[in-house]
C-alpha positions as CSV (number, residue, x, y, z in Angstrom):
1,X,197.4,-73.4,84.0
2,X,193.6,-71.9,84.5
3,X,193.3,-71.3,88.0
4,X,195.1,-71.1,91.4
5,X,194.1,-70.0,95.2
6,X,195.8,-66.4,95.9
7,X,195.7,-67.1,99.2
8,X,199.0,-69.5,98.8
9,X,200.9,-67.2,96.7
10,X,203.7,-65.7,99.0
11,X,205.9,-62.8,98.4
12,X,209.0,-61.3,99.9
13,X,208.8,-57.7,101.1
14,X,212.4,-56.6,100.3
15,X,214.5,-55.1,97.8
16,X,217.0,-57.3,96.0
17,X,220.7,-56.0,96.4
18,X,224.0,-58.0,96.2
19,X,222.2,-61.1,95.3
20,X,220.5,-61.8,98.0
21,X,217.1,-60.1,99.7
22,X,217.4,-56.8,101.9
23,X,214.4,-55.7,103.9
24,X,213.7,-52.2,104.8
25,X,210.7,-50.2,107.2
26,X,207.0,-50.8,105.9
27,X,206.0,-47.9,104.1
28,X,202.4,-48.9,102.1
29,X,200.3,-51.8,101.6
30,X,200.1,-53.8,98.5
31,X,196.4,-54.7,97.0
32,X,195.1,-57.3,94.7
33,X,193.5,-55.2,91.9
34,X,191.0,-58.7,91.4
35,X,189.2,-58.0,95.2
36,X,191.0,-55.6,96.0
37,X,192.6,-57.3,99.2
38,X,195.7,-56.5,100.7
39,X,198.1,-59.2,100.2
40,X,201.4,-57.7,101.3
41,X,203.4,-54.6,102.5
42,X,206.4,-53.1,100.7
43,X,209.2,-50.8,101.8
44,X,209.6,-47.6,99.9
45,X,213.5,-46.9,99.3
46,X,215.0,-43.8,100.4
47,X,218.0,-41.7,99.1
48,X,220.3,-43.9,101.2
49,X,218.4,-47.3,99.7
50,X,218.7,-45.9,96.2
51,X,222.3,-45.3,97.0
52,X,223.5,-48.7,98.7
53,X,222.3,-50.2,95.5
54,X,223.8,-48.1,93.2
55,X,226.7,-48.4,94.8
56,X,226.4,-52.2,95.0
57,X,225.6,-52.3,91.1
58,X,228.8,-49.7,90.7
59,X,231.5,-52.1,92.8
60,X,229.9,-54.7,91.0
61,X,230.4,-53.3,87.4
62,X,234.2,-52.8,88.1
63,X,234.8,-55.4,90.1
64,X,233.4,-58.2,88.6
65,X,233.8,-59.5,85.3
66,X,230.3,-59.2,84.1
67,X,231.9,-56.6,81.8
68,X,234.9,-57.8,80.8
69,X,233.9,-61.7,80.9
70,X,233.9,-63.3,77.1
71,X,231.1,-62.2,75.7
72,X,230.0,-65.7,74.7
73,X,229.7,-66.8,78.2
74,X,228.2,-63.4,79.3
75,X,225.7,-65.1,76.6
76,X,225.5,-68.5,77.9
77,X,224.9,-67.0,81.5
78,X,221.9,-64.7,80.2
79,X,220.5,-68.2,78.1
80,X,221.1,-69.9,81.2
81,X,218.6,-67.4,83.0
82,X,215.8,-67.9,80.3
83,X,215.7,-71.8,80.7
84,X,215.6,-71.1,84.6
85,X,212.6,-68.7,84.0
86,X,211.0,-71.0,81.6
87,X,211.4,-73.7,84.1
88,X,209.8,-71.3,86.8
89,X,206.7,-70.8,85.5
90,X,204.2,-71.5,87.7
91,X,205.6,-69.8,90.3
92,X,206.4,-66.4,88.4
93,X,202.9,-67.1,86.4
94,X,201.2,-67.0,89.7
95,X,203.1,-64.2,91.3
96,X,202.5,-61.9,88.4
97,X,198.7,-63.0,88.4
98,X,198.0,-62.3,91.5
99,X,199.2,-58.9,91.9
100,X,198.4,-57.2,88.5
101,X,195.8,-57.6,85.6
102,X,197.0,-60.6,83.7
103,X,194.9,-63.2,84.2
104,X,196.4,-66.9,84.8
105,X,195.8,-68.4,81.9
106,X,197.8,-65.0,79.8
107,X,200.9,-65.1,82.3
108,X,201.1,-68.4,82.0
109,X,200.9,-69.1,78.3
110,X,202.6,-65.7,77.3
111,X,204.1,-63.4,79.3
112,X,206.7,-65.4,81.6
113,X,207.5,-67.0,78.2
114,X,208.0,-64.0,76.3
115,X,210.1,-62.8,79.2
116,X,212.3,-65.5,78.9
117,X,212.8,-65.3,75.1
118,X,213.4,-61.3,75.1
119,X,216.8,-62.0,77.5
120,X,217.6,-65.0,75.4
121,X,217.5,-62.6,72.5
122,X,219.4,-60.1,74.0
123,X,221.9,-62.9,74.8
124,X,222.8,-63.2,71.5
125,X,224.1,-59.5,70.7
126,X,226.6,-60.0,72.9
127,X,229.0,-60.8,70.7
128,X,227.3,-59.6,67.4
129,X,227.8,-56.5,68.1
130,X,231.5,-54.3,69.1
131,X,232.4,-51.8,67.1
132,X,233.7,-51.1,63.7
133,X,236.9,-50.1,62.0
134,X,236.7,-46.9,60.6
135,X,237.3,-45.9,56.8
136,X,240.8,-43.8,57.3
137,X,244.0,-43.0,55.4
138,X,246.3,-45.7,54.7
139,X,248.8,-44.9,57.7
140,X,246.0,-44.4,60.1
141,X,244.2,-47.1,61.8
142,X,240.4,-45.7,63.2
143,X,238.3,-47.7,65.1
144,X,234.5,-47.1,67.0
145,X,234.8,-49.2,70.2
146,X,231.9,-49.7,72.0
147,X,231.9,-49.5,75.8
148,X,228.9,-50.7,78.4
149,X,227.6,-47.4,80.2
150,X,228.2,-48.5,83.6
151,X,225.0,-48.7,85.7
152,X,221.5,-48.1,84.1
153,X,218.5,-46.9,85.8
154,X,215.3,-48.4,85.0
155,X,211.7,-48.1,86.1
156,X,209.0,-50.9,84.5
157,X,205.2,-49.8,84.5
158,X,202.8,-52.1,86.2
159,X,200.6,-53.0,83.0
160,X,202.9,-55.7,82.1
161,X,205.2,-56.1,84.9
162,X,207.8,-58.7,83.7
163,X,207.5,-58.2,80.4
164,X,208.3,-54.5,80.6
165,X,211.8,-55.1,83.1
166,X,212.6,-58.1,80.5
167,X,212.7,-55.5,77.8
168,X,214.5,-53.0,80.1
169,X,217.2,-55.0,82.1
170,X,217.8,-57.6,78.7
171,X,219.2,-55.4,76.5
172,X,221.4,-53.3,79.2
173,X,222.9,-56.6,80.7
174,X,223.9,-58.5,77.5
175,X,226.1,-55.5,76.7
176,X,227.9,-55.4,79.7
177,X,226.1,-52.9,81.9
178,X,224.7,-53.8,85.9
179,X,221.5,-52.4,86.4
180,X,219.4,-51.0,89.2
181,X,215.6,-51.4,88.2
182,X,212.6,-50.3,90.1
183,X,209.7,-51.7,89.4
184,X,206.0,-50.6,89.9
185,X,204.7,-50.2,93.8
186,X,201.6,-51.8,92.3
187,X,203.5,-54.8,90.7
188,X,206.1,-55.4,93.1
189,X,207.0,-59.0,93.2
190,X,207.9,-60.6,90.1
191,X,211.0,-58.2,89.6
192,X,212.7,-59.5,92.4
193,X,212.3,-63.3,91.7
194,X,213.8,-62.2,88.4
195,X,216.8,-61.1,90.0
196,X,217.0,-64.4,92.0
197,X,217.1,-66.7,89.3
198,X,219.8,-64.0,87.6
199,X,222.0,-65.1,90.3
200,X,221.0,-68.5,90.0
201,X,222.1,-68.6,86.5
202,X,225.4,-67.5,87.4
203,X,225.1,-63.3,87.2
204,X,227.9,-62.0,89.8
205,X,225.9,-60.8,92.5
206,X,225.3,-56.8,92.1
207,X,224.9,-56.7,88.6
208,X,221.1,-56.7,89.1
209,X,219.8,-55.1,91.5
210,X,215.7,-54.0,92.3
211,X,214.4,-51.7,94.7
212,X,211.2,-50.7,95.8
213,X,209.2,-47.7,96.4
214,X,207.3,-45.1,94.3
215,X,208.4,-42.4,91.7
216,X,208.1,-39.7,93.9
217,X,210.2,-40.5,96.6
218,X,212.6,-43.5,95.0
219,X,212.2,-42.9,91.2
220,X,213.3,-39.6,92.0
221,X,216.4,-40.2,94.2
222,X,217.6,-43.2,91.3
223,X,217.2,-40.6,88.3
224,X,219.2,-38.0,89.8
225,X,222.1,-40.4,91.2
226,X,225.7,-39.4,90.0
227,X,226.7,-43.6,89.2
228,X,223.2,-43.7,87.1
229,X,224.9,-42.9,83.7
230,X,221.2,-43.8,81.7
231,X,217.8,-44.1,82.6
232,X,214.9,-46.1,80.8
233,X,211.4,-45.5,81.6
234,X,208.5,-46.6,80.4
235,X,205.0,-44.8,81.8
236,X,203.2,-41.7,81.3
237,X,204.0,-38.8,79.3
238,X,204.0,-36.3,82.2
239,X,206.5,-38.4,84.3
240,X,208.6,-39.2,81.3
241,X,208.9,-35.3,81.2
242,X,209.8,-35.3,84.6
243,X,212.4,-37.8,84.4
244,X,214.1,-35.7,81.3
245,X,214.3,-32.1,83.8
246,X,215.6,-34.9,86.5
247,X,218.7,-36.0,84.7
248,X,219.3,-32.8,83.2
249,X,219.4,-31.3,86.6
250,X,221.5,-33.9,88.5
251,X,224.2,-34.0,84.9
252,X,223.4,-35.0,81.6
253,X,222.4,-38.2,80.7
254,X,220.7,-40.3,78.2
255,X,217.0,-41.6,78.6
256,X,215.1,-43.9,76.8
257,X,211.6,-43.4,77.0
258,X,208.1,-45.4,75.8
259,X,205.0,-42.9,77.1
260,X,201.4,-42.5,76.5
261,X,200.0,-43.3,73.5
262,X,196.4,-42.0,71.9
263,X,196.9,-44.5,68.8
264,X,194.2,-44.4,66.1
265,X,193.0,-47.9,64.0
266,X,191.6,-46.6,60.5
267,X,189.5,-49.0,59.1
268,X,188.9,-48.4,55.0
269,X,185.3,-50.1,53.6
270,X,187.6,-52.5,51.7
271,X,189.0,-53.9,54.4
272,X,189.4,-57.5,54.1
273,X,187.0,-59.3,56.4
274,X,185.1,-56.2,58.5
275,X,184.0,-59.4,60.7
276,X,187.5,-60.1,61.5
277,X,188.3,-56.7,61.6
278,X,185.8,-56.1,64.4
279,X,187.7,-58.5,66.3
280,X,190.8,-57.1,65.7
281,X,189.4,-53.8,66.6
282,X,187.9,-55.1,69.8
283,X,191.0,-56.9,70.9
284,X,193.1,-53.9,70.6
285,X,191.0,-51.9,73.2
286,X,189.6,-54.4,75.7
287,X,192.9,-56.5,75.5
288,X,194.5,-56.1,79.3
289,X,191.1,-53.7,79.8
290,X,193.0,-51.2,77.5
291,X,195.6,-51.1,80.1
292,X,198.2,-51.3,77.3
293,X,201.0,-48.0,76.0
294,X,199.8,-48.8,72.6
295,X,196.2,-49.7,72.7
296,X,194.0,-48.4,69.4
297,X,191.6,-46.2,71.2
298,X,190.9,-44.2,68.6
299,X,188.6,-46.4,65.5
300,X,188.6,-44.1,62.4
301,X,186.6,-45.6,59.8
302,X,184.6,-45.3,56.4
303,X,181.3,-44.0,56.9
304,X,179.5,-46.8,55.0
305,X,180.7,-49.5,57.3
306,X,180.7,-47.9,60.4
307,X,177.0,-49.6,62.0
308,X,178.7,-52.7,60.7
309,X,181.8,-52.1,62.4
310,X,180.8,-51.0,65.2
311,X,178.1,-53.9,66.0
312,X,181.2,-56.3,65.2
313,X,182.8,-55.0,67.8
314,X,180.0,-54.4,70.6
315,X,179.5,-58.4,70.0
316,X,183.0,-59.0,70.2
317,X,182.9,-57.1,73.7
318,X,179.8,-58.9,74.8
319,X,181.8,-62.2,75.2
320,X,184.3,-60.9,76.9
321,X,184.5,-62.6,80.6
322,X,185.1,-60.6,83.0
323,X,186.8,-62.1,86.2
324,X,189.5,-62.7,88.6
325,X,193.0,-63.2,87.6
326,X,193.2,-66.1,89.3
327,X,189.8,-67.4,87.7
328,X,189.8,-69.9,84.9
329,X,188.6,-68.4,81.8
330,X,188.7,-64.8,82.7
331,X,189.0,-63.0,79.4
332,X,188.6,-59.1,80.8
333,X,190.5,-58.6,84.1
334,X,190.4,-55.2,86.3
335,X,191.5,-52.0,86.5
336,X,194.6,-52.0,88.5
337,X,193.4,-50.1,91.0
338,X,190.4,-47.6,92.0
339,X,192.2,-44.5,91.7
340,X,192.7,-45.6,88.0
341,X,189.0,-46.4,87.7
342,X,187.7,-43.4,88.9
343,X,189.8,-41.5,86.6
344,X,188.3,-43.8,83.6
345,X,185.0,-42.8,84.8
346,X,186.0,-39.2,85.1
347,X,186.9,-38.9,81.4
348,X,183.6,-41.3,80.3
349,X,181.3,-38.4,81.9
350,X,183.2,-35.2,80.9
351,X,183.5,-36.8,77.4
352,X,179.3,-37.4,77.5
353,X,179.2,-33.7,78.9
354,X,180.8,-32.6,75.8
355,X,179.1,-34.4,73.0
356,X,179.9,-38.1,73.1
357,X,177.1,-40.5,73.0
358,X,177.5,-43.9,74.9
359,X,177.1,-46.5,72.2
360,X,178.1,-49.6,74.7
361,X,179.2,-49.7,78.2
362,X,180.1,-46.5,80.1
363,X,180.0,-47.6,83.9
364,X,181.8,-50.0,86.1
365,X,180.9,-54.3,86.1
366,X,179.7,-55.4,89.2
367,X,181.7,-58.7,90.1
368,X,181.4,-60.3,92.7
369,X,183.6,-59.8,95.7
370,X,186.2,-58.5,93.0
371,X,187.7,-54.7,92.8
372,X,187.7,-52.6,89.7
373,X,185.9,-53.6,86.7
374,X,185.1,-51.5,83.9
375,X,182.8,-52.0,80.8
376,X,184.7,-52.2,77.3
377,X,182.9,-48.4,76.5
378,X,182.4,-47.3,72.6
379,X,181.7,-43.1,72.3
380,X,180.4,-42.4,69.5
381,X,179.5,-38.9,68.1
382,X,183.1,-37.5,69.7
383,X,184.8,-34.3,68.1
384,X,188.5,-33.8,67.5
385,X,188.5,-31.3,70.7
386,X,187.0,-34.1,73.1
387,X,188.8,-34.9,76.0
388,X,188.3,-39.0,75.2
389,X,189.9,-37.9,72.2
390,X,192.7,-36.1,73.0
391,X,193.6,-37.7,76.6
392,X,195.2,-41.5,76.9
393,X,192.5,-43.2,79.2
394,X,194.2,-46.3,80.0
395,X,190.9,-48.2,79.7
396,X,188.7,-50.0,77.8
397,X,187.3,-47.1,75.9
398,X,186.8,-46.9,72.2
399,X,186.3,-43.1,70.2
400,X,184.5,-43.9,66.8
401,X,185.3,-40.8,64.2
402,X,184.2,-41.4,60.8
403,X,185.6,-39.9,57.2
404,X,184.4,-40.1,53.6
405,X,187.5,-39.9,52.2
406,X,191.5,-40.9,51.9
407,X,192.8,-37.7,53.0
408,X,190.0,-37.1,55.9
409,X,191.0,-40.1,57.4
410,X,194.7,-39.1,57.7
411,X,193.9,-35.6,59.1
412,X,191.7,-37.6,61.9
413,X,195.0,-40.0,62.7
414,X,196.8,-37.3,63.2
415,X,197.0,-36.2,66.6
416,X,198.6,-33.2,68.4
417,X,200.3,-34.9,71.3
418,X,201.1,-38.7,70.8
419,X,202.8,-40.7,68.3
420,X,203.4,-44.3,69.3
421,X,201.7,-46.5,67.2
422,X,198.7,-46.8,64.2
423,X,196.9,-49.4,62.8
424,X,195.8,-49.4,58.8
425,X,193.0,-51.5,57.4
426,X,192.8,-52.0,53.5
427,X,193.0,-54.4,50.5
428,X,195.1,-51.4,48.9
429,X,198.9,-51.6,49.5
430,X,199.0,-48.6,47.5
431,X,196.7,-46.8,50.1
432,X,198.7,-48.8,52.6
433,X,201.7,-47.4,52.5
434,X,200.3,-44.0,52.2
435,X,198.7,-44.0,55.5
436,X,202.1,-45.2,57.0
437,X,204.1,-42.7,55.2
438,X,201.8,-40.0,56.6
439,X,201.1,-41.3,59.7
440,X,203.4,-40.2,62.7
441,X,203.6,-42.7,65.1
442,X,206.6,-44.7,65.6
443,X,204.5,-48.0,64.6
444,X,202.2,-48.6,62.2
445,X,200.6,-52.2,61.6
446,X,198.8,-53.1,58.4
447,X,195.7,-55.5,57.8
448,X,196.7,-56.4,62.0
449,X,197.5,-54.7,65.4
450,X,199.8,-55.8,68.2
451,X,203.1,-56.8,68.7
452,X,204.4,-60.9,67.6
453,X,207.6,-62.9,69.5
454,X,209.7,-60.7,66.9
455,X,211.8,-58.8,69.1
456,X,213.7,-57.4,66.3
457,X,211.5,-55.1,65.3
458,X,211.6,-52.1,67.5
459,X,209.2,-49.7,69.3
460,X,208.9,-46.5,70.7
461,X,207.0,-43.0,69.5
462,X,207.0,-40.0,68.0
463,X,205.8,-36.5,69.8
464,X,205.4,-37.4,73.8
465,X,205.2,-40.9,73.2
466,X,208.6,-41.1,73.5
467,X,212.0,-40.7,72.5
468,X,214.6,-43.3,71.6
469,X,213.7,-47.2,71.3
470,X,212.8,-50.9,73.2
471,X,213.5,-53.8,71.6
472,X,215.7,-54.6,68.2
473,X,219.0,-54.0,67.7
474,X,218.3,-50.5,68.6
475,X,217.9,-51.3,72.4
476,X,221.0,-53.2,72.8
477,X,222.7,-50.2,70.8
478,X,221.4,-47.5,73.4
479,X,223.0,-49.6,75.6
480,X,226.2,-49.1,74.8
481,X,228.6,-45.7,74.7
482,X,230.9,-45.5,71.4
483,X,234.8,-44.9,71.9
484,X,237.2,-42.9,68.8
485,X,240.4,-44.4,68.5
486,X,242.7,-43.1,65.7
487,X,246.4,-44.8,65.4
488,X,249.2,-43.4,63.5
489,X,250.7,-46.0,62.3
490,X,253.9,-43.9,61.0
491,X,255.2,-43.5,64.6
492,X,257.9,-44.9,65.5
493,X,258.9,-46.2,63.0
């Protein structure tokens, strides 16, 4: 799929509750971050919104079977869903295009795919994973049981809008739980035509619920419900904090959280392939405009390759295309919106202000009768203390700090707030895995950077990046409460 006319994408303005559309008052316009058009309105859930579909997803967790149901065919319902989502996408390609950054040609080819394949992972916990019998005395009988939650809370970013709710609502609904998810009031749509084809697939109606509205007003109000018995968030540091004092004020309750993410790519001089490298490099910044948790914004690398380097990668951002989503071969899409622009720009200048020299970029793109574009920046010349440093920009914007030696280049990796991931560039294994075991970041790739189809492999930071993991085993785990059961077996007898 390269290209498609927005103007015959439609959307529904509703939440999704029961199984079956609900609409509420028009609260706020929805824009097209390619031209910036409004394209639809959306209704911002209240406290009594946030409640009905608790509630729903509550009645719905004990008095359907979702929970209790075989787990094999709580499986084969959840596989059933991926072939339906597989078999959907143009239409989910298109309604994720239109109203976010991901260009055609990526939602198509990857991420309504890779949604698909994360819940038919997920399907296959289901019955992998139960419990245990417990090491005890001979005339005891222990055993762990584990036990759905109940209803879980979750809130998907708009950077990836159904690729973060896949890794949210899969992992929660193959062990048992209903879920109420809210995603983004940027990236409205696709969530709910993800619930649809739930239903479709044979999910009792309830068990996956999505309503609209910002964190402020209905973020807020699902966090602090009493029937929310976890929350899983994925977004800034600063609201993830917020979220934490939330549940801790309305009753404890476990959170899962991926945040912000300042994540440093050290490039050694005997790197295999600097050329390749430079692409690497480049990709990991300018991929999604850098509007990605675990972008490598921060290049690190040996002095005596660092013109080399550095070159590589200004080419590598030279043919980058910048376009509309909707555009065939759009290879640099916008800045979600102009709030998030200016605030790019913001931290471009005060960084220049305090030291940084513009190497490449620095300023907006002008396309035509599109919205935000920004230019994939490199800053050269930037100190530890510099705000381009020390802030996540959420943009195309590349810090180059340079070291002479092993141990220099770990002090710069190191950084005082975030943690979530690292990249480390060497023909030495040995160097390798020193880097990793002093790097603290809750990923570190080697001689590559970015996520594969593996959705074993877990992620989720260290510091404010995060606490507590997406993905793997680990996801479906910290979806489930564990139960103590110890028998006497001499009673009675």
């Amino acid at each position: 799929m390269e290209s498609f006319d927005p103007a015959l994408v439609s959307v529904r303005s509703a939440h999704f509750i029961g199984g079956r559309y609900v609409s509420g008052p028009v609260a706020m316009d929805v824009a097209r971050p390619s031209d910036g058009a409004v394209y639809a309105d959306l209704p911002i859930a209240g406290a009594d919104e946030v409640d009905r579909a608790v509630e729903n997803a509550w009645q719905a967790f004990r008095t359907s079977d979702w929970a209790r149901r075989a787990p094999r065919e709580r499986a084969r319902v959840m596989r059933r869903w991926a072939e339906l989502i597989e078999a959907d996408v143009d239409t989910l390609a298109r309604i994720e295009s239109v109203g976010s950054t991901r260009p055609i040609r990526d939602a198509a080819a990857w991420d309504v795919p890779f949604t698909a394949e994360c819940i038919r992972f997920y399907s296959e916990f289901a019955d992998k994973i139960g419990g245990e019998v417990a090491a005890t005395r001979p005339d005891h009988l222990g055993m762990i049981v584990a036990e759905p939650y109940g209803v879980i809370g979750a809130i998907a970013p708009w950077n990836f809008p159904l690729v973060m709710a896949s890794w949210k609502v899969a992992p929660a609904l193959a062990a048992g739980n209903a879920v109420v998810l809210k995603p983004s009031e940027l990236t409205p749509f696709s969530a709910l035509r993800l619930a649809e084809l739930a239903v479709e697939a044979g999910m009792p109606p309830g068990i996956f619920n999505v309503i609209q509205g910002d964190g402020r007003t209905t973020g807020d109000a699902l966090v602090r419900h009493p029937r929310i018995a976890k929350v899983t968030f994925t977004g800034s540091s600063q609201t993830g904090a917020a979220i934490m004092a939330a549940c801790a004020q309305s009753g404890t309750k476990p959170v899962t959280l991926e945040l912000g993410g300042k994540s440093p790519q050290v490039v050694f001089a005997d790197a295999p392939d600097l050329d390749l490298v430079a692409r690497r490099v480049a990709g990991a910044i300018a991929g999604n405009a850098g509007q990605v948790c675990v972008a490598g914004s921060r290049l690190i690398v040996e002095k005596r390759v660092v013109s080399r380097l550095v070159d590589g990668i200004a080419s590598a951002f030279a043919a980058l295309k910048p376009g509309h989503t909707w555009a065939p071969g759009t290879t640099l899409p916008p800045i979600i919106s102009s709030v998030q622009a200016q605030r790019i720009e913001g931290i471009v200048k005060r960084a220049v202000e305090q030291g940084a020299q513009i190497a490449v970029g620095g300023g907006r793109l002008p396309v035509a009768g599109a919205g935000a574009f920004y230019a994939p920046t490199i800053l050269t010349g930037v100190s530890a203390s510099n705000e381009a440093v020390r802030e996540e920009v959420f943009g195309p914007v590349l810090t180059v700090q340079t070291f002479e030696s092993e141990a220099e280049a770990l002090a710069l990796a190191s950084h005082e707030k975030y943690g979530l991931a690292a990249g480390v560039h060497t023909a030495d294994i040995g160097r390798a895995l020193r880097a990793m075991r002093a790097i603290e970041a809750g990923t570190v790739w080697i001689n590559r950077y970015g996520r594969t189809a593996d959705f074993v492999i877990p992620t989720g930071g260290y510091k404010q990046s995060g606490l507590g993991k997406d993905l793997g085993r680990q996801a479906f785990e910290a979806n489930l409460r564990f139960k103590s059961v110890l028998i006497d077996l001499n009673q009675g007898a």
